[in-house]
N, C-alpha and C positions, 0 to 999 in steps of 0.2 A: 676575740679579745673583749675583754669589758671596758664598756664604757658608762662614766660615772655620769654623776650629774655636771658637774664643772666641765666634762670636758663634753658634754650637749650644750652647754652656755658657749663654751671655743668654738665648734665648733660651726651653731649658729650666727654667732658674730662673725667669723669668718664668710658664713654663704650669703651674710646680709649687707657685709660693710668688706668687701676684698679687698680694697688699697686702704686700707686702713695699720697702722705702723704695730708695733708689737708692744711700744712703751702704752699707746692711747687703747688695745684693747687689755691693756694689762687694768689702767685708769679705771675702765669703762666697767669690766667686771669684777671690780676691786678686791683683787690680788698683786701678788708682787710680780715684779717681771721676770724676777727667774722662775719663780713659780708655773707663770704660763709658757714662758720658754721651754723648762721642762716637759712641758704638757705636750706642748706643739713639736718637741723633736720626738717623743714617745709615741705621737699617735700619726708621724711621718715614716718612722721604726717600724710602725705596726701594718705599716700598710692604710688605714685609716684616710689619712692626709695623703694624695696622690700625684698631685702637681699646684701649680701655683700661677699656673698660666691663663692668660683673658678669654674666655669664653670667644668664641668668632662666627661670624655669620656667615655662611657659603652663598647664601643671598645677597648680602651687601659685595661680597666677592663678585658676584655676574654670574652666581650661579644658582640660581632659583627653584630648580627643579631638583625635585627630592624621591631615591627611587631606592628600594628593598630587592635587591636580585638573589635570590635562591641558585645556588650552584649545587650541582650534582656533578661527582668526581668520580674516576676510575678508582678504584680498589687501590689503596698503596700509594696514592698520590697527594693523599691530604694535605700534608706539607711540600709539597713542590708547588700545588698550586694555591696556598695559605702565603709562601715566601713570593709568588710572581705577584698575587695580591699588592702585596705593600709595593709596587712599582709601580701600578697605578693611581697618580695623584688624585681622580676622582674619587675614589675609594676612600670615605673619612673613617668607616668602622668594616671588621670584618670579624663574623665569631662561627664558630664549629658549632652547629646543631645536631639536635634529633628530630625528627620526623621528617618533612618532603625536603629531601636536600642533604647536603653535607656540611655546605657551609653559606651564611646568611651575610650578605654585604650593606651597606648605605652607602650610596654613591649620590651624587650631587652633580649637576651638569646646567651648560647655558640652558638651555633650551631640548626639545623632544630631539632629535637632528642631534645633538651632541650626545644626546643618552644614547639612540641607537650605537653611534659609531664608540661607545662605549664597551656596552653590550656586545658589541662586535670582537672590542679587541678579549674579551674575556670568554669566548666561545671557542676562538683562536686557541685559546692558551693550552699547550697540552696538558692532557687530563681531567680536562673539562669535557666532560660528558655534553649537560645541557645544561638553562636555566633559563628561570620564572621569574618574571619579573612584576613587581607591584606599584607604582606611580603613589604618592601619597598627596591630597587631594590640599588639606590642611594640617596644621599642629592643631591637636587639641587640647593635649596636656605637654606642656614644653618640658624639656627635661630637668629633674630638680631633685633635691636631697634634703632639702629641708624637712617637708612632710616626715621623710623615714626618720631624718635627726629626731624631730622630736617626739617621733612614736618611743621611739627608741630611751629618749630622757625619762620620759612616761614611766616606761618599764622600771628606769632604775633610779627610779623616787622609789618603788616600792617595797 
């Protein structure tokens, strides 16, 4: 989908000011407010805009430990063990890879002690082969969209 320059300016205001009302970003980027209402159901349509919900810390939750587990699955079972996935509440991401693995998780847990029994239950699961697991030490770059936004505006100035 293309995105113009206005809606890199919506955009932006949106990843910088998030409780901010629709009438004050309309204000703000001096347009009218259907104008950017239009923008904002168009680029919710498109996929673009994806939720709207507060960012959350699984640290401030009592869960501080942050782990990358690599699953390797029996042939045919991708989705049986992608759907037991999502029943585990430690589990905040899980995606289908290529290379060592089938599919890649982020699991978050108290402590080392709660990752194992983690680990555990996901060994368990049938069609889990085996898996790798990688402990992350720090954040170094936290996760963000800004940057792409406005490589992205960049582009379509030109």
């Amino acid at each position: 989908m293309a995105v113009d320059e206005l809606d890199t300016r919506i955009l932006r205001l949106l990843l910088d000011q998030p409780r901010t009302s629709v009438r004050e970003y309309a204000r703000i980027l001096g347009v009218a407010r259907g104008t950017l209402q239009a923008r904002l159901d168009r680029l919710e349509r498109d996929g673009v805009i994806t939720g709207t919900a507060p960012a959350l810390s699984p640290a401030a939750l009592g869960h501080p430990v942050l782990a990358f587990v690599h699953i390797e699955v029996t042939q045919g079972h991708l989705d049986d063990v992608g759907d037991a996935l999502a029943g585990v509440p430690e589990i905040v991401e899980a995606f289908s890879i290529t290379g060592g693995g089938d599919l890649l998780t982020r699991v978050v847990a108290r402590d080392n002690a709660h990752l194992e029994d983690v680990i555990q239950k996901l060994i368990s699961l049938p069609g889990v082969v085996r898996t790798r697991t990688e402990v992350a030490l720090r954040e170094r770059v936290p996760h963000r969209m800004l940057p792409l936004v406005e490589s992205i505006g960049r582009t379509a100035r030109r």
